[in-house]
C-alpha positions as protocol buffer text, in pm:
chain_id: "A"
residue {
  index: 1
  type: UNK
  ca { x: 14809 y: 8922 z: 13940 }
}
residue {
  index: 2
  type: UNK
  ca { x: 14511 y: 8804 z: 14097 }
}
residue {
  index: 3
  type: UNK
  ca { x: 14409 y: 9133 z: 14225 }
}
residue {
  index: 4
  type: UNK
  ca { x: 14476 y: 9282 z: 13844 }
}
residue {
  index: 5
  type: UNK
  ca { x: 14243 y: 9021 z: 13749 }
}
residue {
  index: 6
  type: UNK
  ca { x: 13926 y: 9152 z: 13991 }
}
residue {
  index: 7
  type: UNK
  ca { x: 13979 y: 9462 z: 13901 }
}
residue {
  index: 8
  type: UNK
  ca { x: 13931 y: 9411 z: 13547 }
}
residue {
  index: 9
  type: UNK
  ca { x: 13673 y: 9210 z: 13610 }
}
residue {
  index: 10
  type: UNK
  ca { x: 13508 y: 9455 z: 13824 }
}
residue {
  index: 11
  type: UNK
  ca { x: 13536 y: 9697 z: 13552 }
}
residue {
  index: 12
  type: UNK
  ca { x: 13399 y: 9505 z: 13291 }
}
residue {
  index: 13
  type: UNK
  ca { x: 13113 y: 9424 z: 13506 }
}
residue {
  index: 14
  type: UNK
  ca { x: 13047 y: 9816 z: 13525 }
}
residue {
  index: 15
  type: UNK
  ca { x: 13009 y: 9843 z: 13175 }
}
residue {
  index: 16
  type: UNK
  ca { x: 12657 y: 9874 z: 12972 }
}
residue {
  index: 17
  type: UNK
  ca { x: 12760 y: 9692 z: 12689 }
}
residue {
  index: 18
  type: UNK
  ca { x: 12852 y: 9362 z: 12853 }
}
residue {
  index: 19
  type: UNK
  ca { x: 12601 y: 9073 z: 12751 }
}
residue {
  index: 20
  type: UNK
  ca { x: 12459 y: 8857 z: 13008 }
}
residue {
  index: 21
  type: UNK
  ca { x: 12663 y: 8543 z: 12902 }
}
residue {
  index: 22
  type: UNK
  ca { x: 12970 y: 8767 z: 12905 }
}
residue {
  index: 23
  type: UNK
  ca { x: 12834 y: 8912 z: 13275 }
}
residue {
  index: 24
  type: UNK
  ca { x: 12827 y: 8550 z: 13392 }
}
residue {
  index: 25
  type: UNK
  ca { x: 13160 y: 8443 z: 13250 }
}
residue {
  index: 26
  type: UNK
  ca { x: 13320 y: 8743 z: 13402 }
}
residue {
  index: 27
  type: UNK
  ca { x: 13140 y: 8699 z: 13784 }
}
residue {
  index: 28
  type: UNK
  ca { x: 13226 y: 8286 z: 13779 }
}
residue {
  index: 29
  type: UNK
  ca { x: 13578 y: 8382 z: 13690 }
}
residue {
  index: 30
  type: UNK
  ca { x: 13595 y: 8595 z: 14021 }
}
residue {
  index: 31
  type: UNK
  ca { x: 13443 y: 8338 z: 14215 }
}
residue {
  index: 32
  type: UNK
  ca { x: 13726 y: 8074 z: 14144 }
}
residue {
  index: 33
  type: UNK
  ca { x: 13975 y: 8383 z: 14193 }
}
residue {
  index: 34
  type: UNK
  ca { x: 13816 y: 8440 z: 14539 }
}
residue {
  index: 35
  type: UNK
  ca { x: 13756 y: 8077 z: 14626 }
}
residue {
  index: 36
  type: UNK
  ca { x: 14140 y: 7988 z: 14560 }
}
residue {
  index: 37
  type: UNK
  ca { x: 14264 y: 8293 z: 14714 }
}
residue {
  index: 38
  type: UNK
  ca { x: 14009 y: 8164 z: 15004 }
}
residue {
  index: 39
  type: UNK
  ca { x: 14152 y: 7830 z: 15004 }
}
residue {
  index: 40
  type: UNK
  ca { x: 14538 y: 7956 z: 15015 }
}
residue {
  index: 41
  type: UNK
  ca { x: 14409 y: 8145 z: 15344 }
}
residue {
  index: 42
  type: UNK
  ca { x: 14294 y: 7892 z: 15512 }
}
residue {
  index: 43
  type: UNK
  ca { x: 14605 y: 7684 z: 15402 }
}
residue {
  index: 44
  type: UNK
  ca { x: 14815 y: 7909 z: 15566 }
}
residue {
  index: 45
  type: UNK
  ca { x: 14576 y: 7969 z: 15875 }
}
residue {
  index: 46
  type: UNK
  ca { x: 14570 y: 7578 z: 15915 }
}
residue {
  index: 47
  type: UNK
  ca { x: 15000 y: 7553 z: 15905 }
}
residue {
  index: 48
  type: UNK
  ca { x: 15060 y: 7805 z: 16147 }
}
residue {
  index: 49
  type: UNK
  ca { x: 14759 y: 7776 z: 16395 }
}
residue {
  index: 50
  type: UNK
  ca { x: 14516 y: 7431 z: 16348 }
}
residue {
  index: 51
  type: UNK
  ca { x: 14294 y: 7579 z: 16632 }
}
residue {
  index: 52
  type: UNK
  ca { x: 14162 y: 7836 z: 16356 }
}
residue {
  index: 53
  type: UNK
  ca { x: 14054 y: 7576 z: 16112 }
}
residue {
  index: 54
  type: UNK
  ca { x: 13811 y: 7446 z: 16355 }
}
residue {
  index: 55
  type: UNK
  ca { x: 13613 y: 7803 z: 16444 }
}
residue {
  index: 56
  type: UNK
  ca { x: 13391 y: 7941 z: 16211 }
}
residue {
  index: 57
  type: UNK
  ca { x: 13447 y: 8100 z: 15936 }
}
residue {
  index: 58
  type: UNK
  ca { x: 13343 y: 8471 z: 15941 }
}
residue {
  index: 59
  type: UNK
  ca { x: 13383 y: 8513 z: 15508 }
}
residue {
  index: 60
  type: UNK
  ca { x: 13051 y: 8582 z: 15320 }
}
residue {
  index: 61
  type: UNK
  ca { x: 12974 y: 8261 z: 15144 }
}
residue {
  index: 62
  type: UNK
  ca { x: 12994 y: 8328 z: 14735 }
}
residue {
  index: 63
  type: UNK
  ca { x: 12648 y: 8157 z: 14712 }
}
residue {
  index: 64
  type: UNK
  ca { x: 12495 y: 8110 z: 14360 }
}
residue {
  index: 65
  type: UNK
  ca { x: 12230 y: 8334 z: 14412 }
}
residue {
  index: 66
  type: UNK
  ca { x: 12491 y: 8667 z: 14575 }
}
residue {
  index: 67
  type: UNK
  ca { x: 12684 y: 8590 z: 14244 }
}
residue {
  index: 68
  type: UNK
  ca { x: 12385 y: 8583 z: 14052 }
}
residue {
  index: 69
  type: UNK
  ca { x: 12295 y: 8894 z: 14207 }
}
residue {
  index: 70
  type: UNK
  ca { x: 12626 y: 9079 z: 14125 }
}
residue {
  index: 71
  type: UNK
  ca { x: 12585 y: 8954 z: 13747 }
}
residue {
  index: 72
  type: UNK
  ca { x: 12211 y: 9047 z: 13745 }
}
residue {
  index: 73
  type: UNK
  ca { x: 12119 y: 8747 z: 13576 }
}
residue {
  index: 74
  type: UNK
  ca { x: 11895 y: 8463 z: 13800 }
}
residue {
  index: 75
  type: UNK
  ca { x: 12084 y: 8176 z: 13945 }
}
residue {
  index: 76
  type: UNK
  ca { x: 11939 y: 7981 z: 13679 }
}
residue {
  index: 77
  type: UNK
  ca { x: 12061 y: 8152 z: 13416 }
}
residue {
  index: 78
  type: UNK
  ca { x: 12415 y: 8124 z: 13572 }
}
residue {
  index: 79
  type: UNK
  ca { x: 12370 y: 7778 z: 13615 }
}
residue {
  index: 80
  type: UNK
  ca { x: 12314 y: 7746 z: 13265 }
}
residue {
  index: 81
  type: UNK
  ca { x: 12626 y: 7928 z: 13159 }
}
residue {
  index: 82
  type: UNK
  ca { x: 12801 y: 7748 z: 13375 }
}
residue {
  index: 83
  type: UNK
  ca { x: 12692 y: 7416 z: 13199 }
}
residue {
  index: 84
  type: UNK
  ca { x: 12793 y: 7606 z: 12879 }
}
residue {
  index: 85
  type: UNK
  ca { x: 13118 y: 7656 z: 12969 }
}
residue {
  index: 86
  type: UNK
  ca { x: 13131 y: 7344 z: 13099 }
}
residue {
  index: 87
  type: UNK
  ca { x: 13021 y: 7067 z: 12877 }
}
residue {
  index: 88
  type: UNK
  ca { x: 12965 y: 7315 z: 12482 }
}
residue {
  index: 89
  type: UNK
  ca { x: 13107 y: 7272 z: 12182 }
}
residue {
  index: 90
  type: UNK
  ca { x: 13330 y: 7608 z: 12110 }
}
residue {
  index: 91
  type: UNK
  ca { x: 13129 y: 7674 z: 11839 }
}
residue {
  index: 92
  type: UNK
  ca { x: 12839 y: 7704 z: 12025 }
}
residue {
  index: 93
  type: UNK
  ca { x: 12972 y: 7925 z: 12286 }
}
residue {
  index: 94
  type: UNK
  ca { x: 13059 y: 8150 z: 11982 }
}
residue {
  index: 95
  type: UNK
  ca { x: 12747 y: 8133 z: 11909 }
}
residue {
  index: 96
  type: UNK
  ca { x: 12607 y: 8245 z: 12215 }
}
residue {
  index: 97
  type: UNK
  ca { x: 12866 y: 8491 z: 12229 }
}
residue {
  index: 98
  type: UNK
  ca { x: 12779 y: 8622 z: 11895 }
}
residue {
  index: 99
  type: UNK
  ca { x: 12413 y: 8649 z: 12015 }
}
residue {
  index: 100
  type: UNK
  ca { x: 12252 y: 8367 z: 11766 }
}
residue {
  index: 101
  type: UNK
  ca { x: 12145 y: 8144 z: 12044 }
}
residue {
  index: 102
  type: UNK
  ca { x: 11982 y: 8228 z: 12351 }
}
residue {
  index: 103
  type: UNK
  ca { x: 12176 y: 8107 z: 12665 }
}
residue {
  index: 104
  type: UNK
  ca { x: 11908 y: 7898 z: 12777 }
}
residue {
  index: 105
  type: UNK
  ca { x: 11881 y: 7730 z: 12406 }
}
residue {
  index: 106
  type: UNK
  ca { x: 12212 y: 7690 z: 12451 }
}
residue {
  index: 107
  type: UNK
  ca { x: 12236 y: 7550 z: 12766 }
}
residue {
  index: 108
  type: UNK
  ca { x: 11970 y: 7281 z: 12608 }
}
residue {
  index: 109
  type: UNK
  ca { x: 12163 y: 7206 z: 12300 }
}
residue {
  index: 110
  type: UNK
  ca { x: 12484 y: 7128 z: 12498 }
}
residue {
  index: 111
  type: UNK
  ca { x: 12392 y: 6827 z: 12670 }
}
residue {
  index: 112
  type: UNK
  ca { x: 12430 y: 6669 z: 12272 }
}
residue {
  index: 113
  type: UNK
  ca { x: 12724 y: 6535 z: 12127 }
}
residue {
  index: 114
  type: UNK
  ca { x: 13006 y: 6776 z: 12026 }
}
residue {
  index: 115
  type: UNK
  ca { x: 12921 y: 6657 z: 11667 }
}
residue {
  index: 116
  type: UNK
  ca { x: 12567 y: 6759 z: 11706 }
}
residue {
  index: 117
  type: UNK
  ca { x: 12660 y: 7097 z: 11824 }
}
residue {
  index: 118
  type: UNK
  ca { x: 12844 y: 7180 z: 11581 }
}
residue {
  index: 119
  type: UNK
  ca { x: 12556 y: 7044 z: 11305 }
}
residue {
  index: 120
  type: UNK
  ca { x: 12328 y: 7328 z: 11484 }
}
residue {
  index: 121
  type: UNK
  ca { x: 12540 y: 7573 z: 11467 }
}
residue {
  index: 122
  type: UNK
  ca { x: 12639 y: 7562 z: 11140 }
}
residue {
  index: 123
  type: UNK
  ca { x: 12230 y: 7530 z: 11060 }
}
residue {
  index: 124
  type: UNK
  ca { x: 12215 y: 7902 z: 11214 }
}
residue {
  index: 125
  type: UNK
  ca { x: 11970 y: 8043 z: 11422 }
}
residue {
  index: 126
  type: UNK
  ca { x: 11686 y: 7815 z: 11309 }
}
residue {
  index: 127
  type: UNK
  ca { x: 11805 y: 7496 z: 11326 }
}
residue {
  index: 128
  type: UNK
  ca { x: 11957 y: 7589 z: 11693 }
}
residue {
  index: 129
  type: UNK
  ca { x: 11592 y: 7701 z: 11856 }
}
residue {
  index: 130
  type: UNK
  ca { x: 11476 y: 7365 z: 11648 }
}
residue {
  index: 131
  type: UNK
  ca { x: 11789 y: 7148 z: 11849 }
}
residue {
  index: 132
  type: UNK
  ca { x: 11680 y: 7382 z: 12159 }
}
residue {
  index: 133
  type: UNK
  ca { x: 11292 y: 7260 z: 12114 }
}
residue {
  index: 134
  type: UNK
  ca { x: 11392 y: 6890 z: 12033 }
}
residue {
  index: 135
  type: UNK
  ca { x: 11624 y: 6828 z: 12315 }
}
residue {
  index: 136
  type: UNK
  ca { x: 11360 y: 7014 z: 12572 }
}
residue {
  index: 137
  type: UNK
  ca { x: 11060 y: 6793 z: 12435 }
}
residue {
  index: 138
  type: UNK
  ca { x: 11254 y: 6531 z: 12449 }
}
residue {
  index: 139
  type: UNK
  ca { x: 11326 y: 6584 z: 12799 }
}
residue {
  index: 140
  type: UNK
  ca { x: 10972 y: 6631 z: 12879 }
}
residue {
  index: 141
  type: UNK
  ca { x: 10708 y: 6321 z: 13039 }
}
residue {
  index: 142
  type: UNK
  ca { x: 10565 y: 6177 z: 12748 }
}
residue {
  index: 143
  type: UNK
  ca { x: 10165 y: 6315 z: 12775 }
}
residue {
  index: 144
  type: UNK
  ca { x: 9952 y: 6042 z: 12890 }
}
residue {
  index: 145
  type: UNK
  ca { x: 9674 y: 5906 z: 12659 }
}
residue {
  index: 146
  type: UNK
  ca { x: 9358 y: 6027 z: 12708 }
}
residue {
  index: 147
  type: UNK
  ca { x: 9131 y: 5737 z: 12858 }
}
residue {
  index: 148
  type: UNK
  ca { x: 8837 y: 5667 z: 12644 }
}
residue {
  index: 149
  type: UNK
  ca { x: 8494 y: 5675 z: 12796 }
}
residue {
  index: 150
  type: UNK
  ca { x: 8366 y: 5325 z: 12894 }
}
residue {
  index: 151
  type: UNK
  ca { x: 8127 y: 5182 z: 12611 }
}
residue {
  index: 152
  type: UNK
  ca { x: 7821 y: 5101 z: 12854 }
}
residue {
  index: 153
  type: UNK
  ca { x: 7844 y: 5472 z: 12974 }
}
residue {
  index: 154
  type: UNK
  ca { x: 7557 y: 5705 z: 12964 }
}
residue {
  index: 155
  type: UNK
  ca { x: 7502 y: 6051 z: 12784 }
}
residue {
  index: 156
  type: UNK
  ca { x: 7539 y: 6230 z: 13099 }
}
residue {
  index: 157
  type: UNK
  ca { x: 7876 y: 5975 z: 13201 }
}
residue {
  index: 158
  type: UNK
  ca { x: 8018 y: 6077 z: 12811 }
}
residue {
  index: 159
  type: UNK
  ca { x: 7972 y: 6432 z: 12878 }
}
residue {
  index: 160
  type: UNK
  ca { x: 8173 y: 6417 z: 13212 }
}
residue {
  index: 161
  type: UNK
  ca { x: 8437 y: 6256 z: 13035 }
}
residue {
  index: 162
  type: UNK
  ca { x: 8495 y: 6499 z: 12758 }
}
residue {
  index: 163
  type: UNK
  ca { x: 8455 y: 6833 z: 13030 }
}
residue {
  index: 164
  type: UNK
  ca { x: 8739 y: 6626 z: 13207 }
}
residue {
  index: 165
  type: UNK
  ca { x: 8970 y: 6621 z: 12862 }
}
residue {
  index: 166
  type: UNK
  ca { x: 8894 y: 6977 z: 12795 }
}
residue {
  index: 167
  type: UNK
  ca { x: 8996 y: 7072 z: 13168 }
}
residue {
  index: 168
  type: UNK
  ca { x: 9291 y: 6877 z: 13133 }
}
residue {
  index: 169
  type: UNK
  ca { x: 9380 y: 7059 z: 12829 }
}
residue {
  index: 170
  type: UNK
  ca { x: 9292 y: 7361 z: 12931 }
}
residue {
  index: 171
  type: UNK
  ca { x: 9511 y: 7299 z: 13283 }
}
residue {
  index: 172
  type: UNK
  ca { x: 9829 y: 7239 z: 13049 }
}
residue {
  index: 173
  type: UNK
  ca { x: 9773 y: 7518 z: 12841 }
}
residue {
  index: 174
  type: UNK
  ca { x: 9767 y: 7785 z: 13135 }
}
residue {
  index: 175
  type: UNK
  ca { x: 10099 y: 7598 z: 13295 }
}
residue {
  index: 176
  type: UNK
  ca { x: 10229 y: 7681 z: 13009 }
}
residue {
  index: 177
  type: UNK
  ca { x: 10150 y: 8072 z: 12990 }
}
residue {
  index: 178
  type: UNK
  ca { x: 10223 y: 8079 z: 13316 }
}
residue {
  index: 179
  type: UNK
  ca { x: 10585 y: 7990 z: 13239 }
}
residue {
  index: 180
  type: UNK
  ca { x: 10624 y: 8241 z: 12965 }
}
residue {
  index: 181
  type: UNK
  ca { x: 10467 y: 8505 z: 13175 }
}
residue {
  index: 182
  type: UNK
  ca { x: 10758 y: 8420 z: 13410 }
}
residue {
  index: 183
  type: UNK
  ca { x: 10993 y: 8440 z: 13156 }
}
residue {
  index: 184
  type: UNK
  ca { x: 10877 y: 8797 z: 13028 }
}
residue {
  index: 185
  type: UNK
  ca { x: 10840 y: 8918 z: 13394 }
}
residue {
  index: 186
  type: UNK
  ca { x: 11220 y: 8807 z: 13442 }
}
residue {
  index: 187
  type: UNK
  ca { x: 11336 y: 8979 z: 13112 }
}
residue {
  index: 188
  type: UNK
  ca { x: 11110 y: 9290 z: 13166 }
}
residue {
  index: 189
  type: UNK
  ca { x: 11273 y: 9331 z: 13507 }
}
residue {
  index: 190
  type: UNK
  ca { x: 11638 y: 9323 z: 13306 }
}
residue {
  index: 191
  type: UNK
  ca { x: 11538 y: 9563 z: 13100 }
}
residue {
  index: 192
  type: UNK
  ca { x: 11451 y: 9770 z: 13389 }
}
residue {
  index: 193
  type: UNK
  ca { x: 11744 y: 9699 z: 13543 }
}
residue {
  index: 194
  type: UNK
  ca { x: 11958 y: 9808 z: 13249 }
}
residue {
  index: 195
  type: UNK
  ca { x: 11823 y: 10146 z: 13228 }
}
């Protein structure tokens, strides 16, 4: 049954159509079909021979990052759907599955109560990028306070002091294009990918 299983997975895999959530369902599905048919092996290696236990294995690991690969999502990504799976309400994976919520908003949202899930989702697509917001922020380091400039300073002492804030801003701002240029360099090379 096992080997039906693959090969439908295989086949699914093959297809256009197939979301990335639905891609990384499908490719950790075959990797606990592969790891238990892995384990059986060695189960039966280990009864009738012990001595092959203890070499090596020769098998191709099933790494995050080769399943990744064979999903063509980042091993991020599948991290995140794995959390989905994992620890979301079924509405939200509905959700996902229905394409209202991003997988990474998702993966955010689902570290709340089931309760709270299901409050988002019922919101709609608004209310679950505001959850998805809230629950990163609140994740965030709170920003520090910027330190006023000492009151026996001098012009040329106040001046240093507000270049310093505007550097600081300015450093925060461009770690934070930096992060969505990743993220469209990422979904530009999907796109690619897909044609």
């Amino acid at each position: 049954m096992d080997d039906v299983h693959l090969w439908m997975i295989d086949n699914h895999l093959g297809r256009r159509s197939v979301s990335d959530f639905q891609r990384g369902v499908l490719v950790l599905r075959k990797k606990d079909i592969l790891n238990a048919r892995t384990a059986q092996t060695r189960e039966a290696a280990a009864s009738s021979d012990p001595a092959v236990v203890t070499q090596p294995s020769k098998e191709r690991a099933l790494t995050r990052d080769l399943i990744a690969k064979v999903a063509r999502v980042s091993p991020v990504t599948l991290g995140q759907i794995e959390k989905i799976q994992k620890t979301a309400a079924p509405e939200l994976v509905s959700a996902v599955k229905a394409g209202m919520v991003s997988i990474n908003a998702a993966a955010a949202i689902s570290s709340l109560s089931s309760d709270k899930q299901k409050e988002a989702v019922a919101g709609g697509k608004k209310e679950l990028r505001q959850v998805a917001r809230q629950v990163r922020e609140a994740k965030l380091p709170p920003k520090s306070k910027p330190v006023p400039a000492p009151a026996n300073a001098t012009p040329d002492q106040i001046t240093i002091h507000k270049l310093n804030l505007v550097i600081t801003e300015l450093n925060e701002e461009r770690d934070q294009l930096k992060k969505k240029v990743q993220h469209l360099t990422i979904a530009l090379a999907k796109a690619r990918g897909a044609h």
